[in-house]
MIDREN-782470 format. One line per 2 residues: number of its first residue (from 1); their letters; for each residue x, y, z of C-alpha. Coordinates in steps of 0.5 Angstrom, whole numbers, plus 500, padded with zeros to 3 digits. Example, Ala and Ser with C-alpha at 12.3 -4.5 7.8 and 13.67 -1.06 7.14 Angstrom:
<rs>
1) AS) 525/491/516; 527/498/514
</rs>
This chain:
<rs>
1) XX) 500/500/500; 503/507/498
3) XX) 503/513/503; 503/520/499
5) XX) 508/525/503; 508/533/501
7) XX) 515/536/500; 516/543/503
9) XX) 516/545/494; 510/543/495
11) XX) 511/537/490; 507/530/493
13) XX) 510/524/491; 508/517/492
15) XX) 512/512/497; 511/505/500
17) XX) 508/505/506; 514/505/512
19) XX) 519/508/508; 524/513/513
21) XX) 524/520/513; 530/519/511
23) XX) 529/515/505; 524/520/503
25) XX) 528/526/503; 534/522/499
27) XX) 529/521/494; 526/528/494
29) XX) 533/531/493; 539/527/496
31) XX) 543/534/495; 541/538/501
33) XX) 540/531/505; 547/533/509
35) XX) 544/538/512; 538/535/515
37) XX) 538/533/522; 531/531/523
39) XX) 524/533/520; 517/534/523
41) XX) 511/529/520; 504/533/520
43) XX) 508/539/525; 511/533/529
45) XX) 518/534/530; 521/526/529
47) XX) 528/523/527; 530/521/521
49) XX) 529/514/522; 521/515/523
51) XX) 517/510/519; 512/514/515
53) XX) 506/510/514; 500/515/513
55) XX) 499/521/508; 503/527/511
57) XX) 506/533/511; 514/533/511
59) XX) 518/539/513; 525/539/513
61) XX) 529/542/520; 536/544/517
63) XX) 543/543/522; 543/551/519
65) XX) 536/553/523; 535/555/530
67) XX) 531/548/531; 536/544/528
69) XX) 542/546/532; 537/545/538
71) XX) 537/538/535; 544/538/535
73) XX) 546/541/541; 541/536/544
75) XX) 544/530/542; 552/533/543
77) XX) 548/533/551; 547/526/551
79) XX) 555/524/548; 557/529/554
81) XX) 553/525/559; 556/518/555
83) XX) 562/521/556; 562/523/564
85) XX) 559/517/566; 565/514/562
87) XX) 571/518/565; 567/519/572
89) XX) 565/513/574; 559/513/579
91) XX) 556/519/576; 548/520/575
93) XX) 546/523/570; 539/527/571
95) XX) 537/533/564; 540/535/559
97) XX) 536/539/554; 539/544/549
99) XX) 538/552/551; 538/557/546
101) XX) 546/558/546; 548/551/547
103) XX) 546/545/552; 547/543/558
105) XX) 547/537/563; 546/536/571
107) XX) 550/530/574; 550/528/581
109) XX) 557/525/583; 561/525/590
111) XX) 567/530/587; 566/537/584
113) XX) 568/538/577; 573/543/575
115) XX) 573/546/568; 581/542/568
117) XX) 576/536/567; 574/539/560
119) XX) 579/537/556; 578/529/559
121) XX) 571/530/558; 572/533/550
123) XX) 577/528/549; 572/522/550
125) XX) 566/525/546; 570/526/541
127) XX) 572/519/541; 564/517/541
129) XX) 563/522/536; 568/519/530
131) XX) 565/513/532; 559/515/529
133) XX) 554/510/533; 547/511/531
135) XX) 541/514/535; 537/509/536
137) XX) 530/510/538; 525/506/543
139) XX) 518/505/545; 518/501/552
141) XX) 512/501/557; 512/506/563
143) XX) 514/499/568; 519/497/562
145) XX) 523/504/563; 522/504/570
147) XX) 525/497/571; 531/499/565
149) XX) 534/505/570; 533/501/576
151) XX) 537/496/574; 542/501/571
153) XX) 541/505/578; 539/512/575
155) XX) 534/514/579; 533/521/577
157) XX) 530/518/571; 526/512/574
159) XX) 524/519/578; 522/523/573
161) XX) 518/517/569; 514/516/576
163) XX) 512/523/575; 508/523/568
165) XX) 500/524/568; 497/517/569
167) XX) 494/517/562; 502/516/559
169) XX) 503/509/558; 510/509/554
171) XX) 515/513/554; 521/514/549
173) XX) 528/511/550; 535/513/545
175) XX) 541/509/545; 548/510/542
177) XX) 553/506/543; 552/503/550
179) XX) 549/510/552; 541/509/555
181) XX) 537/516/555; 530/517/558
183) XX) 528/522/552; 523/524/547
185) XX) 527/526/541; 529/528/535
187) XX) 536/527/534; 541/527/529
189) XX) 541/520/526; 549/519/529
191) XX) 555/521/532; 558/523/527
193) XX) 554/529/524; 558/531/531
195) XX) 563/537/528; 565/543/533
197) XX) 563/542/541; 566/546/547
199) XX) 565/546/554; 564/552/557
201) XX) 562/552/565; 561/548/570
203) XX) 555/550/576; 551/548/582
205) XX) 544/546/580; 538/543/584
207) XX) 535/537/581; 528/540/579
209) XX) 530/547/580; 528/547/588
211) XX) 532/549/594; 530/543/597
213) XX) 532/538/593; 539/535/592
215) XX) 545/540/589; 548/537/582
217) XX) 553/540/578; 551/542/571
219) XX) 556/542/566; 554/548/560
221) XX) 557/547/553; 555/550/546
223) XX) 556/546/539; 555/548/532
225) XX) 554/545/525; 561/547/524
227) XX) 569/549/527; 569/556/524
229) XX) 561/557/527; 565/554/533
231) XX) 570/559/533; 566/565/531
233) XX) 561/564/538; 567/563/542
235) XX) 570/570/540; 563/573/542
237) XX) 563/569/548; 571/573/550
239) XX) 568/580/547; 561/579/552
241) XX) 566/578/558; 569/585/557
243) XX) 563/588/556; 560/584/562
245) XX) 555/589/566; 558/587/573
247) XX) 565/588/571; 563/595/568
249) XX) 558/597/573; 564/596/578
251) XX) 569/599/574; 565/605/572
253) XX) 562/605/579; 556/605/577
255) XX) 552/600/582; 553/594/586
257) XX) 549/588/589; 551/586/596
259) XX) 550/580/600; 550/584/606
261) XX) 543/587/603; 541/581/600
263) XX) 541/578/594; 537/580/588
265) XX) 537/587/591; 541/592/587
267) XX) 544/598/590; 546/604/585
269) XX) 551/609/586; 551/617/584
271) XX) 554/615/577; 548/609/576
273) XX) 543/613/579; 544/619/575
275) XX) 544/615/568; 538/611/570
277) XX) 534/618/572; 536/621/564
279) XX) 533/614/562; 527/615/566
281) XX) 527/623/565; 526/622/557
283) XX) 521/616/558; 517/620/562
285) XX) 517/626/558; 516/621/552
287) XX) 511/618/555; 507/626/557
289) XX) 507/627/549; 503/621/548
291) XX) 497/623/552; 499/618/559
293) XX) 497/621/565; 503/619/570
295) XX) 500/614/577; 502/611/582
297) XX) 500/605/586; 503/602/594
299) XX) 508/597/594; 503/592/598
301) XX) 495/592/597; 491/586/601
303) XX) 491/579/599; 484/578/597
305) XX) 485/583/591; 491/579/589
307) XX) 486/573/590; 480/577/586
309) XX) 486/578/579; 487/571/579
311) XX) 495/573/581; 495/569/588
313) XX) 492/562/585; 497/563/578
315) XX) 503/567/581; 503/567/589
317) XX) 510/563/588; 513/568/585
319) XX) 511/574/590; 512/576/597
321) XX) 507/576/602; 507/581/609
323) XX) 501/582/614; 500/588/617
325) XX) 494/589/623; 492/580/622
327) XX) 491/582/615; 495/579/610
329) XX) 498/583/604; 501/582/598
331) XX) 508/585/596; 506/587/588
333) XX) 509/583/583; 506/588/579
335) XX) 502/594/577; 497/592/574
337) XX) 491/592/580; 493/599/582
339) XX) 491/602/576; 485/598/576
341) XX) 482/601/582; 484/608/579
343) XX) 479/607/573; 474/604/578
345) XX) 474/610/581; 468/613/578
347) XX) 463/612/572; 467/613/566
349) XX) 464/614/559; 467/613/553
351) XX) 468/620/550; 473/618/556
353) XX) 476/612/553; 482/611/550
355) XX) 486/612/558; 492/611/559
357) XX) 496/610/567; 502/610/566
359) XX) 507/608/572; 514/607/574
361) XX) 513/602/578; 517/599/583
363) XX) 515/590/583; 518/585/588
365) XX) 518/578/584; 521/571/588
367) XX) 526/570/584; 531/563/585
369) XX) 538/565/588; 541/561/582
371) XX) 538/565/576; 540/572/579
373) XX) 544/575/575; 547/582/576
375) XX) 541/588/573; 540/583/569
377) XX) 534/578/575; 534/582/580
379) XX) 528/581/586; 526/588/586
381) XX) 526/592/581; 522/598/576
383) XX) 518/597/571; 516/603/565
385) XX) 508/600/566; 503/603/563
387) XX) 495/600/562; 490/603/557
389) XX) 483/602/557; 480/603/551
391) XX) 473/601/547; 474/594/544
393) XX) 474/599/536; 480/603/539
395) XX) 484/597/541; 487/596/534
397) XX) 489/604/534; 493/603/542
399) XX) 497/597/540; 500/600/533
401) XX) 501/606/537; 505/602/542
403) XX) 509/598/537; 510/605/534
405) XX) 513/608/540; 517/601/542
407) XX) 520/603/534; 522/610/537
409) XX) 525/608/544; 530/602/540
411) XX) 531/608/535; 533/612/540
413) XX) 538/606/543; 541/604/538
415) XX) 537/598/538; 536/592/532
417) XX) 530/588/534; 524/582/532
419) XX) 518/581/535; 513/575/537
421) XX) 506/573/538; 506/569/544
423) XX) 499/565/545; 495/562/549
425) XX) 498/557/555; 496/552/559
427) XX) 494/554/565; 491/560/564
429) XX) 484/564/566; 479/567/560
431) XX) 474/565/556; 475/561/549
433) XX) 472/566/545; 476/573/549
435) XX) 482/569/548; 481/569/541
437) XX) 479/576/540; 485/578/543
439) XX) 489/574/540; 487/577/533
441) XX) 487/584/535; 494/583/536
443) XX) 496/579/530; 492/584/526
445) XX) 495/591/529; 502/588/527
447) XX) 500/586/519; 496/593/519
449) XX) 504/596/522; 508/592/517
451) XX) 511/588/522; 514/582/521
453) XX) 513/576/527; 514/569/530
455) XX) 509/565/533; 511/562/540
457) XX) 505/557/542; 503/557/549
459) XX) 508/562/552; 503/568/553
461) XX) 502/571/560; 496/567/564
463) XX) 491/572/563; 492/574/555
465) XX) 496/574/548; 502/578/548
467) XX) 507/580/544; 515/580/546
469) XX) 520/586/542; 527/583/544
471) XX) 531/587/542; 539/585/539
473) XX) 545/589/542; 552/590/538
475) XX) 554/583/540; 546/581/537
477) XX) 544/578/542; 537/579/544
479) XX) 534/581/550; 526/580/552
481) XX) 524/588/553; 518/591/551
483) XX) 511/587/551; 504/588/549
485) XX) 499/584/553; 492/584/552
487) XX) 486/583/558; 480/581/558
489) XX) 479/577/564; 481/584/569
491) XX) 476/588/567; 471/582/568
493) XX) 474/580/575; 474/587/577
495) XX) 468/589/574; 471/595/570
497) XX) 466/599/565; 464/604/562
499) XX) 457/608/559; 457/607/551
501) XX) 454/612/547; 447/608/547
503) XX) 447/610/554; 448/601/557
505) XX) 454/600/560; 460/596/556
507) XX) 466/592/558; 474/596/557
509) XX) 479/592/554; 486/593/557
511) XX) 492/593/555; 499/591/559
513) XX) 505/595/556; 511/595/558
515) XX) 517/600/553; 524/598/556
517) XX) 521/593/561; 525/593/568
519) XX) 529/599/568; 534/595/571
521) XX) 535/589/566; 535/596/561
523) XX) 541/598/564; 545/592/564
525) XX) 544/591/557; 546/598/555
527) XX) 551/597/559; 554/592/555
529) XX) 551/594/548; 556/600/549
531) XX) 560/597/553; 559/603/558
533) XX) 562/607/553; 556/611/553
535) XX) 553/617/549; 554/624/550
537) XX) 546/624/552; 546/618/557
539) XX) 554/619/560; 553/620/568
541) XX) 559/625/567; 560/627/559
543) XX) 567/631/560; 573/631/565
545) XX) 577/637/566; 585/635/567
547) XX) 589/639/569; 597/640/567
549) XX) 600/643/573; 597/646/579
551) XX) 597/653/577; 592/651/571
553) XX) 586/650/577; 583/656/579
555) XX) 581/657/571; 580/650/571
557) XX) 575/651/576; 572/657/573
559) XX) 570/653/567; 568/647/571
561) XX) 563/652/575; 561/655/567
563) XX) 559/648/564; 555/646/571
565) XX) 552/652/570; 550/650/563
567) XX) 548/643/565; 553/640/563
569) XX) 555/633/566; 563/636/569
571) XX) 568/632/573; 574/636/576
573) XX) 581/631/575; 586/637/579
575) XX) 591/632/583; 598/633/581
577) XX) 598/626/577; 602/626/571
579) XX) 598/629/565; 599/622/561
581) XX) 597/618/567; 590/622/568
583) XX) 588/622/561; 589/615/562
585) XX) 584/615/568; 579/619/564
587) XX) 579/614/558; 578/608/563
589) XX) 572/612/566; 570/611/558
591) XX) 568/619/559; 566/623/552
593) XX) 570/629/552; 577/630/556
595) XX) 578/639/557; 586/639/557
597) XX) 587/645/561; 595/649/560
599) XX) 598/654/559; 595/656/552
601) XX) 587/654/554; 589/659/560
603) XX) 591/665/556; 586/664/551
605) XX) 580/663/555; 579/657/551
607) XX) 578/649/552; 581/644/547
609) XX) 576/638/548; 580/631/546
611) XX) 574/625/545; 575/619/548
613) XX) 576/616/541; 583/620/542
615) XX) 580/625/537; 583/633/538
617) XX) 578/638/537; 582/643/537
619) XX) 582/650/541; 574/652/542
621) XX) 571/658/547; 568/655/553
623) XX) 561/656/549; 562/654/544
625) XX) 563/646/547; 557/648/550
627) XX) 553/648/545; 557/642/542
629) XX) 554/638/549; 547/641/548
631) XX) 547/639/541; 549/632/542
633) XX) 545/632/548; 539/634/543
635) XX) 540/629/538; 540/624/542
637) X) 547/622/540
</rs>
């Protein structure tokens, strides 16, 4: 019996019934077959070997595509786990899944693994690699698996076998080469497709990603389809090193994160504080432009309005809790309630609507110790939130309008970025119907704003679609920052309305948005985009007056005193330190500008700015720097 299988030129070609994946792409086009590392069948990713029985729909996954190198990097994590337990015997293995820049596996053995142990490790992968064992897939009853890692005393597998929903009654095993995983696949069809690995780190993890459990180790690596891919990843990794917020934020003196304050909290020194005031000046301003009033709510409200969002059944694991007079609170982990009770305040009508609240908002989230991470997670910061409220008929407009501003503010930055449609999760509150309609009000403002988007299924907030900017940085990494979040749900919870012009009360839409998302993330990667190298707008100070010899101080001051005067960010570096070694310092400091004060600066009753680049500019009047700082300041550059 013959199975019909469209291609993705959409040519149909007839084969037995069972041919492989692999056999049907050969025949398709037996040239670009090196590249595939599996395919999906009707949408289901499954390895090459899979047997196709049915009609389908074959699409390739391509070694070169981010799904491809999930599965290759997946696969490498399973002949690193190999080689662990080959090199360390005793070792347990746990998980090992691929993450965006690579994969890593979490193991438990009695001696810590240190980063001279790679090179033992590598080696035998790369043994296993040139063997070209193939991956072999297996369906085996839930008893069967469970009795198979038994035996092979990996009870973090037989774990998490005994953990799958009831109505699971066999679960999927690969081997390769003596190598047995718990694991539901695609892979690459054999060890061999394994070129170009690294391993790069090794840190402590709790099995299962809770503090009570047992503490393994999770060893990080990264592997491309080739060697030169491999290398110029590696060069990006030493260059992001240099441009770490936490290495810079020090060396600037820009902020700190102190044990003895706890961890997660960010404590922001005068320099940091001043840059992130010129972020949240401009966004206030940016913000005023656009018809927002600005709000603010308290930092706790009672537990029951968290209980009436749907916040403490969906999120209370995330927040922080206080009581208060035998009243429980909840520490906000958002803003969103606040702005509610604002609209609910007194009877709107729709000649009100559009609203639009917006607050810097400071949230407290319960973030895991081990995901904290410098700015970029943190357990207290801020948020540019805002929350419109508008008629059903206006919600098109107020998204386009935000995805217009998004555009302007990464403009403004200096920012690349692409966009996503994140839909409906599993567990989530909202009717069928709401969801939809929010859904497609989302889709339609990005086609009505020429916007190109992915689809990521599943991954929207509990109580509506969203869509994510993550914006690309000088190294191109992204960063998730600004989103848009349509509701429903809140106003119906909260029982929100508003008079139409029929004179009947009518139900709001809301819209949660965020611009540059938490300040504090923002700023990290800022930090690391400029490598702390600062536009003369954004620099906390934007010239540094160096003075040559003592004698050149009291002129040195006058001028200091005028560009202070005029609002520019000046710094006085009047020690009697050899002037080399002072520009230096200034270079180091990453500031704009150095103002060398002499002999000639002084007789003239001029300033010779020298940018941090070494450019000279020559000798100019103290006014006309001035206008030099404004005008750059008013561009924005």
């Amino acid at each position: 019996m013959d199975v019909k299988i469209l291609f993705p030129d959409n040519q149909e070609l007839p084969f037995p019934s069972g041919i492989t994946a692999a056999e049907a792409v050969k025949t398709w086009n037996k040239d670009i077959f090196s590249r595939i590392v599996a395919v999906k069948i009707n949408k289901q990713p499954v390895d090459l070997s899979y047997q196709i029985k049915e009609n389908a729909k074959l699409d390739l996954i391509d070694v070169t595509s981010g799904e491809g190198l999930s599965v290759l990097r997946h696969s490498i994590s399973h002949v690193m786990a190999q080689a662990v337990q080959d090199v360390f015997s005793g070792a347990k293995v746990s998980i090992g899944p691929s993450i965006e820049d690579g994969f890593y596996y979490d193991f438990e053995y009695t001696e810590p693994f240190t980063v001279d142990d790679f090179t033992k490790i590598e080696n035998r992968m790369k043994e296993i690699a040139a063997a070209n064992h193939p991956f072999i897939r297996e369906e085996l009853t839930r008893e069967a698996a469970v009795k198979l890692f038994e035996e092979r005393n990996e009870h973090y597998k037989v774990e998490l076998i005994n953990d799958l929903p009831a109505e699971i009654k066999e679960v999927s095993i690969y081997k390769q080469g003596g190598y047995i995983d718990l694991c539901r696949g695609p892979h690459i069809p054999s060890t061999g497709m394994i070129k170009a690995f690294k391993l790069l780190s090794v840190a402590g993890a709790y099995w299962r990603g809770n503090e009570n459990n047992k503490m393994l180790q999770r060893i990080y690596g990264t592997g491309f389809a080739t060697e030169a891919e491999l290398q110029d990843y590696l060069n990006l990794l030493e260059e992001a090193k240099k441009r770490d917020h936490r290495r810079l934020g020090r060396e600037l003196d820009l902020f700190q994160v102190n044990e003895e304050a706890g961890a997660g909290l960010v404590i922001f020194h005068p320099k940091g504080m001043l840059l992130r005031y010129l972020i949240e000046d401009w966004e206030k301003k940016e913000h005023l432009k656009r018809g927002y009033d600005m709000v603010m709510g308290p930092q706790i409200l009672k537990v029951d309005l968290w209980k009436k969002s749907g916040h403490f059944d969906h999120y209370r694991d995330n927040m922080y809790f206080t009581e208060v007079d035998e009243q429980v609170y909840g520490i906000k982990p958002m803003n969103c309630l606040s702005h509610m009770l604002i609209y609910k305040s007194k009877i709107r009508s729709y000649r009100d609507l559009p609203l639009r609240y917006f607050e810097l908002g400071t949230v407290h989230r319960h973030e895991k110790t081990g995901v904290l991470h410098g700015l970029m997670r943190v357990r207290q910061f801020t948020q540019d939130d805002a929350h419109i409220l508008c008629t059903p008929e206006q919600l098109n407009s107020e998204i386009r309008a935000i995805a217009d501003f998004v555009s302007y503010a990464m403009g403004i930055f200096g920012f690349e970025y692409e966009v996503e449609l994140s839909t409906r999760p599993e567990k989530s509150i909202g009717s069928d119907a709401d969801w939809d309609l929010a859904t497609s009000a989302l889709e339609n403002a990005l086609k009505d704003n020429n916007i190109r988007y992915d689809v990521n299924e599943g991954d929207g907030a509990f109580y509506g679609p969203k869509i994510d900017f993550k914006l690309k940085d000088a190294l191109k990494r992204k960063w998730q920052c600004a989103t848009i979040q349509c509701d429903f749900t809140l106003p119906e919870r909260f029982d929100l309305s508003y008079i139409g012009a029929d004179g009947e009360k009518h139900r709001p839409v809301m819209l949660h948005r965020v611009i540059l998302g938490a300040i504090e993330r923002f700023m990290g990667v800022l930090i690391e985009h400029y490598a702390g190298a600062f536009p003369v707008w954004l620099s906390p100070t934007q010239c540094m007056l160096l003075t040559v010899t003592d004698k050149h101080i009291p002129y040195a001051q006058t001028v200091h005193d005028r560009l202070i005067a005029s609002g520019i960010r000046s710094e006085r570096y009047f020690e009697n330190e050899k002037l080399g070694y002072k520009i230096r310092q200034a270079q180091m400091q990453k500031i704009p500008y150095m103002l060398v004060i002499g002999d000639k600066e002084v007789e003239a009753g001029a300033v010779a700015p020298r940018s941090r680049d070494g450019q000279n500019l020559g000798s100019m009047p103290v006014d006309e720097f001035i206008r030099l700082i404004q005008d750059q300041c008013e561009k924005k550059q």
